[in-house]
N, C-alpha and C positions, 0 to 999 in steps of 0.2 A: 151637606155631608156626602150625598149621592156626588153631587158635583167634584168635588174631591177627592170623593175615592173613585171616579172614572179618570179625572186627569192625573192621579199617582199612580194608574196600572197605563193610563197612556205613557205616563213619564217613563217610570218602568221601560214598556214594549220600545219604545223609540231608543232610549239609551243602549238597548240590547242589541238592536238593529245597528245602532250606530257601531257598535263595536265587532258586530260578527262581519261588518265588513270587509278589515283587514286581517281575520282569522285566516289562517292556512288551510286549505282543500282536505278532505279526508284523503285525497292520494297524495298532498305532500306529507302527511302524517305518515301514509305507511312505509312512505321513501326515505326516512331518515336515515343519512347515511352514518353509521358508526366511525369515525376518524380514527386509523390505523395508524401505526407509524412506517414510513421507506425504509422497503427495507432490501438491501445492496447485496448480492450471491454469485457464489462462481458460479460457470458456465453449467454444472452438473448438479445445483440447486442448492449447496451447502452456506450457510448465512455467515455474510462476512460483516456487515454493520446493520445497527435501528437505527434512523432520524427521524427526527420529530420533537414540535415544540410540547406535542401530547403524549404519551407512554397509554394504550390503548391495545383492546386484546378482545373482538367481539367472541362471545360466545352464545347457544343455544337454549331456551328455557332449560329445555332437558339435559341440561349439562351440567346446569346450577343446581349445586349440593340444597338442599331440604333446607339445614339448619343455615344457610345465609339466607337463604328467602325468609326463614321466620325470623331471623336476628334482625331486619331490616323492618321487616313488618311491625314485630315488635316495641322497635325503637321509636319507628317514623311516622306508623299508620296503622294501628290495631284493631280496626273497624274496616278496612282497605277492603275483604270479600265481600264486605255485605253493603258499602254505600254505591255511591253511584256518581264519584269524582271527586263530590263536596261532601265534606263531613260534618251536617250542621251542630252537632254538638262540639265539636272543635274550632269551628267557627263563632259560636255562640262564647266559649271560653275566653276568646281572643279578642271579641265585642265587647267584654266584662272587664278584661285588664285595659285596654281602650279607656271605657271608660272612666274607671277607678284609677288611673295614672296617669291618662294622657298620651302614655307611651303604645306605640304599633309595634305589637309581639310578636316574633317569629312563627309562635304557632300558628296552627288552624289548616296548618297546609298538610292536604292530601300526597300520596307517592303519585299519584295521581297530577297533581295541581305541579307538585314540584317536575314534571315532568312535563309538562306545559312550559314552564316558567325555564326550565337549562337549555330546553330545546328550540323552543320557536322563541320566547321573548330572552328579558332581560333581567337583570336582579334590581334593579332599581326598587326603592318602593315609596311606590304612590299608588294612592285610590284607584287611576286608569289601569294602572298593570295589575294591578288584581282584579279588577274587575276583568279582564281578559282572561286572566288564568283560570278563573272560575267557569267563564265560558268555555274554554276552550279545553276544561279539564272534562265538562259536563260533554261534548265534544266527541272528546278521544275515546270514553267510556261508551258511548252511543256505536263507536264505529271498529273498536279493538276489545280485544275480550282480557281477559285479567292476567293472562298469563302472557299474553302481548303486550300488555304494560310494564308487568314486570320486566318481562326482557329487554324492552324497550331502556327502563328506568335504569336496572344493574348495569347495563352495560357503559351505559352515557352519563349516569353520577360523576360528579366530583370528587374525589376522597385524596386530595394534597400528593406533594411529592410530581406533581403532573401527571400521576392515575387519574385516568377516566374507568370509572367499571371495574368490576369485582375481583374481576380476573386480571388485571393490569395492577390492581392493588394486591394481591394474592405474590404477586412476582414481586414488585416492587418493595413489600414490607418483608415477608420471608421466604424471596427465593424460593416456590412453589406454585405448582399449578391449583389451580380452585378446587377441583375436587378433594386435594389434599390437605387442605385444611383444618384444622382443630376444631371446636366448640368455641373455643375461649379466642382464639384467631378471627374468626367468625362474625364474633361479638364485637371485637375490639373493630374491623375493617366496618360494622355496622354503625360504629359509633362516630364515624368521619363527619358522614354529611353537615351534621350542624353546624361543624366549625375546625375544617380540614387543620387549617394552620395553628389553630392551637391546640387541637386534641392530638396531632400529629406523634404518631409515637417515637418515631426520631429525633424531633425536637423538642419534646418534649413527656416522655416516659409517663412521669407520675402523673399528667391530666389525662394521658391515654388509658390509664389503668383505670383509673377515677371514673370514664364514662364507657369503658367497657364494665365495670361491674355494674355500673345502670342499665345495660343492654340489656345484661345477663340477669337480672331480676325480672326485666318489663318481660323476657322470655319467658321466666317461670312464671310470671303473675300470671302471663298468656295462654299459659297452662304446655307451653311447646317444648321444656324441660323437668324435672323432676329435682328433688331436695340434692338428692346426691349429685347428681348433675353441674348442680349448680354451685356448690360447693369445690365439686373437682376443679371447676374452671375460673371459680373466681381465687384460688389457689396457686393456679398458673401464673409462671411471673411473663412478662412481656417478651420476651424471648425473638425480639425483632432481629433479622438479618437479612441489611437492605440488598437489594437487587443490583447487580452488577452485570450487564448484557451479556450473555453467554453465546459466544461466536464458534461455529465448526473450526471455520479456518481465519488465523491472525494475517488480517490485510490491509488495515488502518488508511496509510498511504493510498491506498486504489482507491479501497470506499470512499475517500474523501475527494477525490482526484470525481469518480464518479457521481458522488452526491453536485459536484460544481454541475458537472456537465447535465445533469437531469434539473436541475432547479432552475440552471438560466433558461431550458429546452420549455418547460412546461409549467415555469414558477414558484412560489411558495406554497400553492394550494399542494405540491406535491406531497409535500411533507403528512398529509392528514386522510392522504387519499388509499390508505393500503397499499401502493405499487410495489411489484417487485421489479426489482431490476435487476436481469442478467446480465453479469460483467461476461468476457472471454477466459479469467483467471480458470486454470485450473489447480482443484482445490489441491491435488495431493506435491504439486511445484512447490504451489506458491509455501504451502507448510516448511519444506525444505528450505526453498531459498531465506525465511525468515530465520530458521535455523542458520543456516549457515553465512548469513550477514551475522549472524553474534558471536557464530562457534570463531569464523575469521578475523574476530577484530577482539577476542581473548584471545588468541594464542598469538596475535600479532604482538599485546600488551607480556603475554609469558617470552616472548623472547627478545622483548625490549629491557626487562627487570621490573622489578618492585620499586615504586614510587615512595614508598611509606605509607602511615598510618591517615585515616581523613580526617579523623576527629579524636583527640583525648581528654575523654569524661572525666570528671572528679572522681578521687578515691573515696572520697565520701560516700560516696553512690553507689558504690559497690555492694553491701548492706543492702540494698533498698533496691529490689527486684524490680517492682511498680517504677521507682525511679529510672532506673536501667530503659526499662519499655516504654519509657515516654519519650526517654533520650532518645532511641534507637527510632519511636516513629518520627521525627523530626527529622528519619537523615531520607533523604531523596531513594527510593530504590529503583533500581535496575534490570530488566529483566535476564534469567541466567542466573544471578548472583541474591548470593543472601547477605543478609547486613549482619553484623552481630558483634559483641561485645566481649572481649578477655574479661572473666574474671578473676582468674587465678591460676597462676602457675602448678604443674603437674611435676610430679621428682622424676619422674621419665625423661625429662626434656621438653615436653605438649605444654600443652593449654587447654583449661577446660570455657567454654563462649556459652555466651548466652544470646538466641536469634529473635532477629522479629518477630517471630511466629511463638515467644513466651516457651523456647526447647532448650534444651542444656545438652550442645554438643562437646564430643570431647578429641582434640584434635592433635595427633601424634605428631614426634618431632619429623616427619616425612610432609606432616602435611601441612608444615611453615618453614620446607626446608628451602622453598625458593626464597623468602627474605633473603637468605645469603649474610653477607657484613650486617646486613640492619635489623638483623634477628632481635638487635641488644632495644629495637622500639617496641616489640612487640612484650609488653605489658601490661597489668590487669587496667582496667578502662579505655586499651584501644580499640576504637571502632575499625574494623576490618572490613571485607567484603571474599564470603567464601563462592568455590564454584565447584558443582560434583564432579569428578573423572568418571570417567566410562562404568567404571567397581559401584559408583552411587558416591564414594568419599566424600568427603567434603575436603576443600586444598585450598589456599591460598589464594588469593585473587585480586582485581584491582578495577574500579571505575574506566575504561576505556577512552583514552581518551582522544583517540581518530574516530574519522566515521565512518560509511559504506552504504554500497547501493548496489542494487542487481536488478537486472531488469530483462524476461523474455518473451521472445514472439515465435509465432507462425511465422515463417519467411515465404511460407505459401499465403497466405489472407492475411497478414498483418496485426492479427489477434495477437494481443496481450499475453500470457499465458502465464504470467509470475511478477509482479514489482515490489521492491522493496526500497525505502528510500533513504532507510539509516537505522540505527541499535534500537529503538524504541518512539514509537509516532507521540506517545504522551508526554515525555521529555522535550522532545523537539519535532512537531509536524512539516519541517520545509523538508521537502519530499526530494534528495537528491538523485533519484534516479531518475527522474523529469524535469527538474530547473535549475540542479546545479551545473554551469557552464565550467569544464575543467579544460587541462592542454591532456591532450589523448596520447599524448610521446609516440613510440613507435607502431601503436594503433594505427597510427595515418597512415603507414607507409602501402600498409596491398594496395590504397587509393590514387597512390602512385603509380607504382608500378604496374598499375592497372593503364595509366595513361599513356607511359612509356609503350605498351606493348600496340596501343592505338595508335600511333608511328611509328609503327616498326619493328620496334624492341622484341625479342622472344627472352623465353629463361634459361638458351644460351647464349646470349648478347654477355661480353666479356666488358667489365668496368674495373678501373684500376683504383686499389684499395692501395693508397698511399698518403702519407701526411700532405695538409693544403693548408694554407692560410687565409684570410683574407681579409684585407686591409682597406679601410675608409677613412677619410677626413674627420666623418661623422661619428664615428665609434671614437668609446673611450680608451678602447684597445684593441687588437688585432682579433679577428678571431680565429682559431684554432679548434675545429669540430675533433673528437676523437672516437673510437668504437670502443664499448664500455672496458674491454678487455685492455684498453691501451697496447694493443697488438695492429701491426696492420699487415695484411693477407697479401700483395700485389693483384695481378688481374685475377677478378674474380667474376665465376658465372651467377648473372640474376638470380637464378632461384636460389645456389648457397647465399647469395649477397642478403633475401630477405629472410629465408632458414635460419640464417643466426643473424638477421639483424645489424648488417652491419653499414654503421654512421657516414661513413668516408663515400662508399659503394652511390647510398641514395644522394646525398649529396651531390654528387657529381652527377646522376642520372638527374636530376632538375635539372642542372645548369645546364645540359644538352637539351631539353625538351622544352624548356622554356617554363615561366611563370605560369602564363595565361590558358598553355595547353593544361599542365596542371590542375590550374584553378576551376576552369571551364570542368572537365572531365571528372572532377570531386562533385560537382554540382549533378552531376548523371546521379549519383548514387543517393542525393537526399541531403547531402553537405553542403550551407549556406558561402557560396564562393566568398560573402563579401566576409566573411572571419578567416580567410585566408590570408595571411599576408603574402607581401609581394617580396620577401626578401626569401635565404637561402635556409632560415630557421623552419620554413615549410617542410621542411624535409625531414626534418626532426621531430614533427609532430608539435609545434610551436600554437596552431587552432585551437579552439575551447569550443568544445561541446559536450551535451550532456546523454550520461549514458543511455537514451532510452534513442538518439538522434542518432548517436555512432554505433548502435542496435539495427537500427532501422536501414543503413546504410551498407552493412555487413548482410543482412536480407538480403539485398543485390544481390551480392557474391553467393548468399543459399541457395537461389531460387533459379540463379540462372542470366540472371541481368535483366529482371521483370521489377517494374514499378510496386509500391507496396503503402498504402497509407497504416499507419502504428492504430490501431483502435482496442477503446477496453472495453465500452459499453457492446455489447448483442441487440438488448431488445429491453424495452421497460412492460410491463403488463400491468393491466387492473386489477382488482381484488379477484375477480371473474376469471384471469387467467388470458384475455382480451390484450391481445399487443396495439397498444396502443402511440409507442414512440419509435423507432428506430433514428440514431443518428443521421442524419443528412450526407456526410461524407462516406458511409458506407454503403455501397449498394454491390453486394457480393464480388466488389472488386473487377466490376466489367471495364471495357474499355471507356468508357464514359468519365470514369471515376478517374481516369491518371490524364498525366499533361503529358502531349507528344513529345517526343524525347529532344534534346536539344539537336538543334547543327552540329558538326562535327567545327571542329575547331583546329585548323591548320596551323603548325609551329612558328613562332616566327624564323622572320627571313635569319635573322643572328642564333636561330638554332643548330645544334649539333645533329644532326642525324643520320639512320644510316642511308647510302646513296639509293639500294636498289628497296628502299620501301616499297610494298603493296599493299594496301588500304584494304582494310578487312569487308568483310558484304554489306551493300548498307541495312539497317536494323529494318525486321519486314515483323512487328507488331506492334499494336499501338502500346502496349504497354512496355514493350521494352525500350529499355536506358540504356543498355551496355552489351557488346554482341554477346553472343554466348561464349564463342571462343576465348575469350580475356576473363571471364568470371572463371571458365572450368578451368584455364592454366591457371589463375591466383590460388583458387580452392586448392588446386593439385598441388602448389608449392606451401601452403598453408597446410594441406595434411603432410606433408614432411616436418613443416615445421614441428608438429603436434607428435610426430615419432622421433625425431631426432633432433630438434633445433632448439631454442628459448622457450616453448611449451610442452620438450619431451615427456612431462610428468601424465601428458592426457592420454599419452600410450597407455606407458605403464600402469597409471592406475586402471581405467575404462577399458583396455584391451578391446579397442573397435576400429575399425579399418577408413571407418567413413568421416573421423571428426576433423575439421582445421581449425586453428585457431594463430592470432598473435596477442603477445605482450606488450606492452606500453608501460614503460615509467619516465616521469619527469624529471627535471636537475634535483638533484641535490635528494631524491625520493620522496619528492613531493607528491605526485601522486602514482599510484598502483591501478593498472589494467590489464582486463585479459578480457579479449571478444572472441569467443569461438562458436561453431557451428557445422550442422552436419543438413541437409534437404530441410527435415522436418522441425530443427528447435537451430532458435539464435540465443547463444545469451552474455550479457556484457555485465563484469564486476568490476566497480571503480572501488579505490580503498583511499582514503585522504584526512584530514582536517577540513572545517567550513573554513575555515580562514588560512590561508595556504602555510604549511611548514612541513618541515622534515619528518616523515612516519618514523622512523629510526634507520640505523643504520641496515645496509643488506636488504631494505622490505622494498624490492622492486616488482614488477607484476609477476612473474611467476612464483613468486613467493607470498606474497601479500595475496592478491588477488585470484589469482588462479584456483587454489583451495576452495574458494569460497565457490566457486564457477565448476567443479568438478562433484562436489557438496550436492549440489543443485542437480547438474546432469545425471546422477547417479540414480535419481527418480525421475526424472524428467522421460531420459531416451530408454525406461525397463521395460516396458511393451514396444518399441520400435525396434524394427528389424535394423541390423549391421548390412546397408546397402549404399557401397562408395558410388557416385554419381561416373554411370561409363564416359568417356569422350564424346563428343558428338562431333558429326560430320564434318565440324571443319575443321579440326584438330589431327595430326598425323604424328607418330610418332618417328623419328631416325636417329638413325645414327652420327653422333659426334664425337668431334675430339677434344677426351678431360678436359685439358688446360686452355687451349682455344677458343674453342667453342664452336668451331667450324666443320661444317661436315665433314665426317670422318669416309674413307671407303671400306680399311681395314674391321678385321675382326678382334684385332691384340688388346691387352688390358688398358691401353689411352685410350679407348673409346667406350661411351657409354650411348645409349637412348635418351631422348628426349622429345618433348612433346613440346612442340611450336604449330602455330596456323599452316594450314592447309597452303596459304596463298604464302608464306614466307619460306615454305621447305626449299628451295634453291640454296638460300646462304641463312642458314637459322642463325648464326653466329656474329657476331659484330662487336669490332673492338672500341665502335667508339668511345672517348675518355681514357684511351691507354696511354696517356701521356700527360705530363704536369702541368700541360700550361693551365691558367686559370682564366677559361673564357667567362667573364664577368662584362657583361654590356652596362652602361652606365646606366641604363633604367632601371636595369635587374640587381642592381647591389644591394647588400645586404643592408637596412635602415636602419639599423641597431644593434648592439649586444648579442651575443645566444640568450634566449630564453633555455635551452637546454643544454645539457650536457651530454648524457647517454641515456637514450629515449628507447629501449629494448621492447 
């Protein structure tokens, strides 16, 4: 017997050994990291998205309300102050059903034990993992004190829905922080651990109820509530209201764009690690431009008309409210707009609706007086969609059916500073203001006539605005470019030519300057040469790219003719506040970070140009693309434009001295742009379809787009001073003559000032193209059709 019982405490001792082998260190205990979720903010700390496959929320003993630490206690482990890991009467219970059944019962497990068991092992169950968790509970309790376990255990439970911890569950079930929590709240979130997915009060209410009232007993048996108490709260109905991420600022697109770039950067462990990351977004833009991508593409749909009704419900249904609301959540919503239902005609003319939101609005004949002719659909069971006026009304409205994108930077640092990628990220996440590739219409041209002026050209160089043809074997017809006006000007001076955008003008400045000078000299600014083609449709803005590219490029022109890489991310940091990532591409934009500017690129020998060119200075920083004197004339002729030309509207609304901008639309009003810019902000709004077609009639970029781009700036540039960028040294202004363009000597009303290079003031004027022939070189014809017609 001695013998046996020395080799069963050897057996004992050896098994124990065997097993605290692969126990974890009392300092991996105390380093258990709580798993947070990523979480994504503008530049000025406001929260734009959470990731994470965990929803996680660490808090402090002393933070955790009384009555959840005893709802837990009570439920899980009511003996937890006084053992010492292992609870052998709980244990003893579980050795009893063991053996009377066969079956290994969930209980016997300490907060304690189970806290071993979520953390370092496994849920597996077999004899080896508990025997570890019992070590390892005996352990923790050796090396953490009670209120260190608790904290430990609240935070890092299980409780469904993907809560980790009390405070993650607190958000998650109803929309609240932990301390504010109920009794009856309390109980219910204590009543998870056993069995998250089917006690789940979302999925399942009445079993939620069922073991919060067991909570709420084992609390009073515990003596940690009172009759009344207890009473009150098992009274309580369930009164769940799940959690919905609550964002300062709506950014969906960015966060998402940003969550790519930090996970491929630093994995999936990202997601569990607390990080924040700071985009470049600023918050109070980006708020704006989300508005005003929506406000632009309703009023685009109010001045297209009324589509009709999207759905009409049974009149059966009409009767049967509940019915109405189930119909009504079935229909897809919108952000901006409410959904809602006629029920019945008003003797006024109105209508009185019934919204998603279970409200009975009542809507006067003003406010379905745009139906128009189709007034006669609007009857009880049509589903509608209303939008407020400015007053709060509620008016008529309609599903949207183009889309839009905005997109701004820093054109000093290349910071992000606003994206938007279309009416709603939940609808449709492809983010067009970063991958949808569009034709930019008259957008393209300053990139032009940016090239022209790097041979010579000024924005007195005189080109004749007159009908041209041009004919190939290879087309299916002639083509015949015109200026949207179907007006033509004759000789006309560069700067009115891109002022009002005129078709004939640019045209003709390619075909003097050549393809390749072109193409080459778009690529200065960020523009991929090889989406250039090589025909005369260049000129019309015929390239696709996407607004965040032709942002980036229009930079150039902000900043001066300095290189500029697009970045959204800043800096990602630890829980600690420890920056831990910054992108690779960004390194405060030193010269390191850009590519030396290209060769200059001489015209071909079959080009037009003028005889006594002089070559601007060569470019003397590593970061500049483009001299300066060709970006400050484009800007100079772009802020005209913006007072007087196809984007007059940035005057008059913004009244600032410093802004330029152009418009862009494609054939047939396919798509809508406007890129403008002042030093400080660049910002590009495209208006379109995913799948290319007509926005409606008249919606060309200053109409479509522009709004949306003015929207924006109006909070964008309210702290930036009205500071128009002066000339710089190699820029002179003289005098010429109106119609010419050639230096004038007089003081009489043909003459005006103009601003041409330093090194062209001799003869700022040049007529070449004042004449009809069509110098067309057999390499340079046109390979195809127009892709456009008037590209404004």
């Amino acid at each position: 017997m001695l013998t046996l019982l020395i080799s069963g405490v050897l057996a004992v001792w050896l098994t124990v050994r065997h097993f605290q082998q692969d126990l974890p260190s009392v300092a991996a205990i105390r380093a258990v990291e709580l798993g947070e979720p990523m979480r994504i903010l503008t530049a000025d700390g406001q929260l734009m998205a959470e990731f994470g496959t965990e929803r996680r929320s660490a808090v402090r003993y002393d933070e955790i309300p009384r009555r959840v630490v005893e709802a837990f206690i009570a439920a899980e482990d009511e003996r937890f102050m006084s053992h010492h890991g292992v609870d052998p009467i709980g244990l003893l219970r579980a050795s009893v059903r063991l053996l009377q059944t066969g079956e290994r019962a969930q209980g016997g497990s300490t907060i304690t034990m189970q806290l071993a068991r979520n953390v370092f092992l496994t849920n597996e169950r077999t004899y080896t993992r508990k025997i570890r968790e019992i070590l390892l509970a005996i352990q923790i309790e050796e090396e953490l004190s009670k209120e260190e376990i608790l904290e430990l255990y609240l935070n890092k439970i299980f409780l469904g829905e993907r809560a980790y911890g009390v405070a993650a569950a607190a958000q998650v079930y109803f929309s609240r922080p932990l301390d504010a929590l109920t009794l009856d709240q309390a109980a219910l979130i204590a009543g998870l651990p056993k069995a998250p997915s089917r006690d789940n009060p979302i999925a399942n209410p009445a079993r939620a109820l069922e073991r919060r009232g067991y909570v709420l007993r084992r609390m009073h048996a515990s003596g940690f509530i009172d009759r009344n108490a207890l009473a009150t709260a098992l009274a309580a109905p369930v009164g769940v209201s799940p959690y919905r991420t609550q964002v300062d600022v709506e950014a969906p697109y960015a966060a998402e764009d940003a969550r790519q770039a930090v996970i491929a950067a630093l994995g999936e462990i990202a997601y569990a690690q607390g990080l924040r990351v700071y985009t470049t977004l600023q918050g109070a833009e980006q708020t704006a431009a989300a508005a005003a991508v929506r406000n632009g593409l309703l009023d685009v749909e109010q001045r297209q008309g009324w589509r009709g009704v999207e759905k009409q419900l049974s009149v059966d249904t009409l009767d049967d409210r509940e019915a109405l609301l189930l119909a009504l959540g079935e229909v897809q919503e919108w952000p901006a707009l409410t959904t809602a239902v006629i029920t019945r005609a008003t003797s006024e003319g109105g209508f009185e609706a019934l919204n998603a939101n279970a409200e009975t609005l009542a809507l006067d004949a003003d406010a379905v007086a745009w139906a128009g002719p189709q007034r006669d659909l609007l009857k009880p069971g049509a589903v509608i969609r209303l939008r407020r006026n400015p007053a709060g009304e509620p008016r008529l409205s309609q599903t949207p059916a183009p889309q839009a994108a905005y997109i701004g930077l820093d054109p000093q640092t290349g910071a992000i500073t606003s994206m938007v990628g279309g009416y709603d990220f939940y609808l449709s996440s492809f983010n067009r203001a970063a991958q949808a590739q569009r034709q930019i219409g008259s957008a393209f041209k300053p990139f032009l006539y940016a090239a022209s002026f790097d041979v010579g050209f000024t924005p007195a160089s005189v080109v004749l605005d007159a009908p041209v043809v041009f004919d190939d074997a290879r087309l299916e017809e002639a083509w015949r470019p015109t200026n949207y006006s179907g007006k033509f000007y004759g000789p006309t001076r560069l700067r009115d030519a891109l002022v009002h955008s005129r078709n004939l003008v640019t045209v003709r400045l390619l075909q003097s300057i050549g393809f390749e000078q072109a193409r080459s000299f778009a690529q200065r600014f960020g523009l991929d040469r090889q989406r250039l083609p090589r025909d005369l449709t260049m000129a019309l803005g015929s390239a696709v790219y996407t607004p965040l590219e032709l942002a980036s490029a229009y930079a150039v022109l902000a900043n001066g003719g300095l290189s500029i890489k697009p970045t959204l991310i800043d800096r990602v940091e630890d829980a600690n506040g420890t920056v831990i990532w910054r992108p690779d591409d960004q390194q405060d934009n030193d010269a390191a970070s850009f590519t030396p500017p290209l060769p200059v690129v001489e015209p071909p020998p079959d080009a037009k140009v003028p005889d006594d060119t002089v070559r601007l200075p060569e470019l003397d920083d590593p970061r500049r693309v483009v001299p300066e004197a060709i970006t400050w004339l484009i800007t100079d002729i772009l802020r005209d434009a913006a007072r007087r030309g196809t984007a007059a509207r940035v005057g008059t609304t913004l009244r600032r001295s410093d802004l330029a901008g152009k418009t862009g639309t494609t054939n047939d009003e396919t798509d809508a742009w406007f890129a403008g810019y002042n030093s400080h902000r660049v910002g590009v709004a495209w208006v379109g379809h995913d799948q290319p077609q007509r926005i409606g009639r008249g919606e060309v970029g200053g109409r479509a787009a522009l709004p949306i781009w003015l929207d924006v700036m109006k909070v964008a540039l309210k702290d930036i001073p009205d500071e128009p960028p002066p000339p710089p040294d190699s820029v002179m202004s003289v005098r010429i003559d109106r119609g010419g363009g050639d230096r004038a000597g007089g003081t009489g009303s043909a003459s005006i000032f103009e601003f041409v290079p330093v090194n062209s003031a001799q003869r700022p004027g040049d007529a070449s193209g004042d004449d009809d022939r069509q110098q067309q070189p057999t390499q340079d014809r046109p390979r195809q059709g127009p892709a456009l017609d008037d590209l404004f």
